[in-house]
C-alpha positions in Angstrom: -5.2 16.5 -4.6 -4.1 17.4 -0.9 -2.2 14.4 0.2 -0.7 14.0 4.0 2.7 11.9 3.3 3.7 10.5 7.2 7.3 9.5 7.7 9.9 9.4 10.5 13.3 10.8 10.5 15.4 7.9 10.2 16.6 9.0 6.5 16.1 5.1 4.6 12.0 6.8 5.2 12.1 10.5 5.3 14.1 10.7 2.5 11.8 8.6 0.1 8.8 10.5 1.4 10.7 13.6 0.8 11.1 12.2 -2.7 7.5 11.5 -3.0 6.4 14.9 -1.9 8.1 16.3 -4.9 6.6 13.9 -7.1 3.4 15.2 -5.9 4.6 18.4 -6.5 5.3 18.0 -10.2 2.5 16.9 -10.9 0.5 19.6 -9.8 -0.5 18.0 -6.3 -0.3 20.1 -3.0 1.7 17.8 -0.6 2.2 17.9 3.2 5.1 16.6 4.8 4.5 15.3 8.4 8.5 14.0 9.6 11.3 14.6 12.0 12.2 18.2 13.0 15.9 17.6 11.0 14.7 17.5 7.6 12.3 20.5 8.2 14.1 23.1 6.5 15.5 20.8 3.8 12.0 20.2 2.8 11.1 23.4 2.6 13.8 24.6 0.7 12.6 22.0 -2.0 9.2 23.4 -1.7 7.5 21.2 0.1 5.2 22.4 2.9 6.4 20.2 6.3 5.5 20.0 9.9 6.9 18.0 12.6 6.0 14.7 13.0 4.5 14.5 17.1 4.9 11.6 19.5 8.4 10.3 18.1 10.4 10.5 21.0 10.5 7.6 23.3 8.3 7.2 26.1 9.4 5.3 29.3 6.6 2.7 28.8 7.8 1.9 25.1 10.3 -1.5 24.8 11.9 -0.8 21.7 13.6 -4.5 21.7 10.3 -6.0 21.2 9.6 -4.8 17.0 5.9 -5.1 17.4 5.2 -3.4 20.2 7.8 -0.8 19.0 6.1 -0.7 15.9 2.4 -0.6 17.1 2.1 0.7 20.2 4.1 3.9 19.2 2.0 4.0 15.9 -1.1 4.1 18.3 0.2 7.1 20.4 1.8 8.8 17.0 -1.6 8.6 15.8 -3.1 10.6 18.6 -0.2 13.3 18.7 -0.7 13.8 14.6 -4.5 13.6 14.6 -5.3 17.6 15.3 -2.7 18.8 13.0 -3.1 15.8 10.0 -6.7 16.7 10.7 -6.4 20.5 9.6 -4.3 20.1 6.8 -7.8 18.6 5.2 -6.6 15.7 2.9 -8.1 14.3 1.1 -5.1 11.1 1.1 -2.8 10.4 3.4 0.2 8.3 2.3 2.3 6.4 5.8 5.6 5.2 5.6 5.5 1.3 6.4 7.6 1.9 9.9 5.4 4.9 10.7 1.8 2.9 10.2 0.8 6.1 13.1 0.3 7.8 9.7 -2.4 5.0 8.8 -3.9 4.8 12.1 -4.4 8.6 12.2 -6.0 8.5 8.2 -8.1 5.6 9.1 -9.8 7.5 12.5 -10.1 10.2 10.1 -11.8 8.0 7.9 -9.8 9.2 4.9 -7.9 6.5 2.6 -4.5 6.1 2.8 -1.3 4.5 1.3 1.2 2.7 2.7 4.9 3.6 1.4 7.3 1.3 1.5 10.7 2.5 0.8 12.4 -1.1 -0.4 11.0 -4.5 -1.6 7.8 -6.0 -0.2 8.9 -7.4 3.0 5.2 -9.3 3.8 5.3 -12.9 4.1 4.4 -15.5 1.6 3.7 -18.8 1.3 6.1 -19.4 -1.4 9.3 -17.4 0.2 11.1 -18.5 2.9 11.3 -16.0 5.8 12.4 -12.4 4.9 15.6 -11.8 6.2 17.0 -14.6 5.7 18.6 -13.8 2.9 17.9 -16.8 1.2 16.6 -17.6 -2.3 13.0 -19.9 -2.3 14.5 -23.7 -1.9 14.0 -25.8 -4.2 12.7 -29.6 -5.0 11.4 -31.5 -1.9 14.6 -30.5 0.4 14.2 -27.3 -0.4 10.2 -26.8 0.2 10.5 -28.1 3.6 13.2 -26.1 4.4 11.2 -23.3 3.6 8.0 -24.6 5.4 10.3 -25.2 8.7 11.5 -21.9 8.9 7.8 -20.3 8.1 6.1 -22.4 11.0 9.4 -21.5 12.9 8.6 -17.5 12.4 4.8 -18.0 12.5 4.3 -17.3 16.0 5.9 -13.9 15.4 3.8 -12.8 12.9 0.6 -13.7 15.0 2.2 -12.3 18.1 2.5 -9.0 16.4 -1.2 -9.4 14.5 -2.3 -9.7 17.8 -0.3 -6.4 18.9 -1.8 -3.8 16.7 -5.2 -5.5 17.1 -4.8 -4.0 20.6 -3.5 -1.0 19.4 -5.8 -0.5 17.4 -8.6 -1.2 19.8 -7.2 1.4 21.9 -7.6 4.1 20.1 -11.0 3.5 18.8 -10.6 1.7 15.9 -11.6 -2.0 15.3 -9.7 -4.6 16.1 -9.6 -5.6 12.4 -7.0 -3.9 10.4 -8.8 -3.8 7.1 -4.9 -2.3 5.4 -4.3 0.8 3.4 -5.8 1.2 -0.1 -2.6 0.5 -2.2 0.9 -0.2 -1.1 3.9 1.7 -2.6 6.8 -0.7 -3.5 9.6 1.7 -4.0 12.2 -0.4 -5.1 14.0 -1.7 -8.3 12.2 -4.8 -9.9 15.5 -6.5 -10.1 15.3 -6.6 -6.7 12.0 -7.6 -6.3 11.3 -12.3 -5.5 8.8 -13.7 -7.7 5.7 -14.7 -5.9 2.6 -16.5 -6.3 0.8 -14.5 -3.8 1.9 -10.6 -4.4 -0.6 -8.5 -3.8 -3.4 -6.8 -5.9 -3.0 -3.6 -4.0 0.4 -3.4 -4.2 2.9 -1.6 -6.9 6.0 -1.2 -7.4 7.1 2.3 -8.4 10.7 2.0 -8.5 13.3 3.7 -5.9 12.2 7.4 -4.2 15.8 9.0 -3.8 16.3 13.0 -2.6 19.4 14.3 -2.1 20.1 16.6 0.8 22.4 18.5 -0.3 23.4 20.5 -3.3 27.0 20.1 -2.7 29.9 18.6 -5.5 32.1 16.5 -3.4 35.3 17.3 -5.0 37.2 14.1 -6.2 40.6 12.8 -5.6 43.5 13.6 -8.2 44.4 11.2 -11.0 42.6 8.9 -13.1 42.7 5.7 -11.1 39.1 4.0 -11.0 37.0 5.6 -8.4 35.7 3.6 -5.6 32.5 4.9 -3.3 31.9 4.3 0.4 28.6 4.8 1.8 28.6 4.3 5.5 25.0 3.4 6.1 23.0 5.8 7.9 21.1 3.2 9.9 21.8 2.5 13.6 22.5 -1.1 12.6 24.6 -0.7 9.8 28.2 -2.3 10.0 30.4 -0.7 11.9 33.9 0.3 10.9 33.7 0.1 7.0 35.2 3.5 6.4 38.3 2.4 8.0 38.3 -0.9 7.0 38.1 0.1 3.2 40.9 3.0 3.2 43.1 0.6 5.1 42.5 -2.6 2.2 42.5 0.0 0.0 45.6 1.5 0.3 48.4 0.1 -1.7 45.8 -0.6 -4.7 45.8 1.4 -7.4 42.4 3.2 -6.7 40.7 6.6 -5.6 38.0 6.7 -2.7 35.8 9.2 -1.9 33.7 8.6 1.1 29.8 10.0 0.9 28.6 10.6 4.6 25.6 12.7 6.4 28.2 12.6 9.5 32.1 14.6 10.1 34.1 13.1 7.5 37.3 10.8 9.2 40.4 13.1 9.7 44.0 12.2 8.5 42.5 11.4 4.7 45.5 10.3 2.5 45.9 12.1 -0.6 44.3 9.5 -3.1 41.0 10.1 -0.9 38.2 12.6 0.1 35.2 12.5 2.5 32.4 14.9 2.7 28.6 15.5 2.2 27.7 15.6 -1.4 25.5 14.4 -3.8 25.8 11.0 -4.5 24.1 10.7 -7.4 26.6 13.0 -9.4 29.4 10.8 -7.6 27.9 8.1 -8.8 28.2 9.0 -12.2 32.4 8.7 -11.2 32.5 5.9 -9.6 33.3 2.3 -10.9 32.1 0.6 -7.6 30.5 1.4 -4.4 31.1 -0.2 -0.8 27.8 0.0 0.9 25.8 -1.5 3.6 23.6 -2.5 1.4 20.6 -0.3 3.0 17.7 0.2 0.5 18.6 3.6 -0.2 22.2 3.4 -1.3 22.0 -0.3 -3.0 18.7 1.0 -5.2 20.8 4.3 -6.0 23.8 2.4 -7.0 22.6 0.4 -9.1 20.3 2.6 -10.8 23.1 4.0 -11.5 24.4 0.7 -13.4 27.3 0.7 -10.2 28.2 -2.1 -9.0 28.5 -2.9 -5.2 30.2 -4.5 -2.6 27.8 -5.4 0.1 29.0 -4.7 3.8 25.7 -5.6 5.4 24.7 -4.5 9.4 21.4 -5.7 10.7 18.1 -5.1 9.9 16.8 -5.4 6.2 20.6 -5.3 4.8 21.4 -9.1 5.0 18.4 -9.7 3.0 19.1 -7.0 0.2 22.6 -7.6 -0.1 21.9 -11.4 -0.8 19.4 -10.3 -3.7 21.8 -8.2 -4.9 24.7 -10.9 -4.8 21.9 -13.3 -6.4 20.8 -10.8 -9.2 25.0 -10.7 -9.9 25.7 -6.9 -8.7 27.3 -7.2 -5.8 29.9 -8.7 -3.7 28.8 -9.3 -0.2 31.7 -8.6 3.0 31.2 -10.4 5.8 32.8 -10.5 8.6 34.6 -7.1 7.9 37.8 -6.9 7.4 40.4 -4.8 5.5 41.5 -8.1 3.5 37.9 -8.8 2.9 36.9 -5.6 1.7 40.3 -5.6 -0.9 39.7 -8.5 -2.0 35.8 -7.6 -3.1 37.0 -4.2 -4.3 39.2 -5.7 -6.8 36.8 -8.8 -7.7 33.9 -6.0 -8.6 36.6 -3.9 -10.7 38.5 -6.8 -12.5 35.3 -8.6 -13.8 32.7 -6.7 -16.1 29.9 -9.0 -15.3 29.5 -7.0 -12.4 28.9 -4.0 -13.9 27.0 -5.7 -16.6 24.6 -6.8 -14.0 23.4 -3.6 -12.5 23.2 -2.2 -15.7 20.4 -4.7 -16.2 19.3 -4.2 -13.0 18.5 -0.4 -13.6 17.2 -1.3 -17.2 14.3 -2.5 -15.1 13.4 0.6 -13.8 11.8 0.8 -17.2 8.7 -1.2 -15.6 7.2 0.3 -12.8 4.1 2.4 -12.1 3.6 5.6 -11.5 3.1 6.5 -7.7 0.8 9.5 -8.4 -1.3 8.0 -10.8 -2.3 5.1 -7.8 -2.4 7.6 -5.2 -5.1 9.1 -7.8 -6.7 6.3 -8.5 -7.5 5.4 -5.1 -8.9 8.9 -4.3 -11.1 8.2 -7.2 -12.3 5.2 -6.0 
């Protein structure tokens, strides 16, 4: 099967679709990575065959503080920019990330099927949930349901706003205005962090969590045999700022270890009981007793795949939402407003009660039940 997987650069996307391309790999699958230009030579030293993703850079006409248009109107012009090189590649599947739906766009004036990857829960509305993002669980008796129903009619005229938005998208570049959806939707998350709802979708699967590592480095740990505690700055541009320092500063008359994962230069003036570096996280992981996160996708799903516990430092975006299921599910502590007390104080809740830890261990139990993301990509090239 030659299969087009489309993903931007942030790395909560091309990192799963990184993850995915090896998946198609292993399976005997011949996999074309389409992403941004700074993960090109990291997926090719895994093998995978990559090309730069076109049209990501901003234009001046884009207004990136309204999400629909940023999310449409760039897919419609990303469409056009991938279209001569997606369309000599030959696939015979594409597979777009849910923030890159150019991918989609480009498959569907191609008129080859495509998948839609989504690298966390399923974040599409139902009539059962209240709002995504909210971070609430569904309400409950008659108080509860209205709530619920307010704050759907409330974010209703959102939704149709941005309906409306890639309806003239697509009508721009050809297509018609209907959006008849991809062929299957990837959920690539843990069911433990999945809502219960009467409405889920046929098309839709969840595969459990995509995670690649970038590196091949061993972050070397600090001395002694004090419990190890993980921070994961997020790498999104709306993660919490400040949790690095926050946490060494809590942190630093307990009796701990820290060793801080980042992409970025790791803080200077470390004290001894801590370290700071690029490496992988998933052998840290197997070290650490807890993890202070932002409680992005990527790091949450990893942790607690893990069986880590967390302690939830949440920015904006999709984090709010995730750390609240987390908190809910009974893995996680969530931080908020930051503050060295704050984070302490979490730290040494996570590492004093065993429920915690108890908790993810469940929640990665579950990873037991999930399908198999090549076998639907193949089944939806077979028809």
């Amino acid at each position: 099967m030659r299969v087009a997987v489309v993903a931007g650069p942030d790395p909560g996307h091309a990192f799963p679709a990184i993850a995915l391309c090896r998946r198609f790999l292993d399976a005997g699958d011949q996999p074309m990575l389409f992403t941004g230009a700074r993960w090109l030579d990291d997926a090719k030293k895994a093998g995978i065959t990559a090309q730069r993703l076109k049209g990501l850079a901003p234009r001046v006409e884009d207004d990136d503080m309204d999400a629909g248009r940023r999310i449409h109107e760039r897919a419609a012009y990303i469409s056009t920019e991938l279209l001569p090189d997606l369309s000599a590649t030959l696939p015979e599947l594409v597979v777009s990330d849910i923030l890159t739906a150019g991918g989609g766009l480009a498959a569907e004036r191609l008129d080859v099927p495509w998948v839609e990857l989504s690298p966390h829960p399923l974040y599409a509305p139902s009539k059962a949930l209240p709002p995504i993002g909210s971070g609430l669980a569904p309400g409950e008796g008659i108080g509860g349901r209205l709530r619920d129903n307010l704050m759907r009619a409330a974010t209703g005229r959102s939704i149709r706003q941005g309906l409306a938005q890639r309806s003239r998208a697509r009508v721009g570049v050809g297509l018609p205005e209907l959006d008849p959806g991809p062929s299957a939707r990837l959920i690539a998350t843990l069911p433990a962090l999945e809502v219960p709802r009467p409405d889920w979708p046929a098309e839709a699967h969840v595969i459990g969590p995509l995670h690649w590592e970038p590196t091949e480095a061993v972050l070397e740990l600090p001395p002694g045999a004090a419990p190890l505690v993980m921070v994961a700055p997020s790498t999104a541009f709306t993660g919490a700022v400040g949790m690095v320092e926050a946490t060494l500063a809590g942190l630093a008359d307990a009796d701990v270890r820290v060793a801080v994962s980042t992409l970025d230069p790791p803080p200077a003036d470390l004290p001894a009981w801590a370290t700071a570096g690029l490496g992988r996280q998933d052998e840290l992981l197997t070290h650490a007793a807890v993890v202070v996160c932002g409680a992005g996708h990527g790091l949450l799903s990893k942790a607690l795949l893990a069986g880590v516990p967390v302690v939830a430092v949440p920015g904006g975006g999709d984090q709010w939402e995730l750390a609240n299921r987390a908190a809910r599910q009974g893995s996680a502590v969530i931080v908020r407003p930051l503050s060295a007390e704050a984070v302490r104080a979490a730290v040494l809740e996570v590492l004093g009660d065993p429920r915690f830890a108890a908790a993810a261990a469940h929640a990665a139990a579950t990873a037991n039940d999930v399908d198999d993301p090549v076998a639907v990509c193949r089944k939806v090239l077979a028809g």
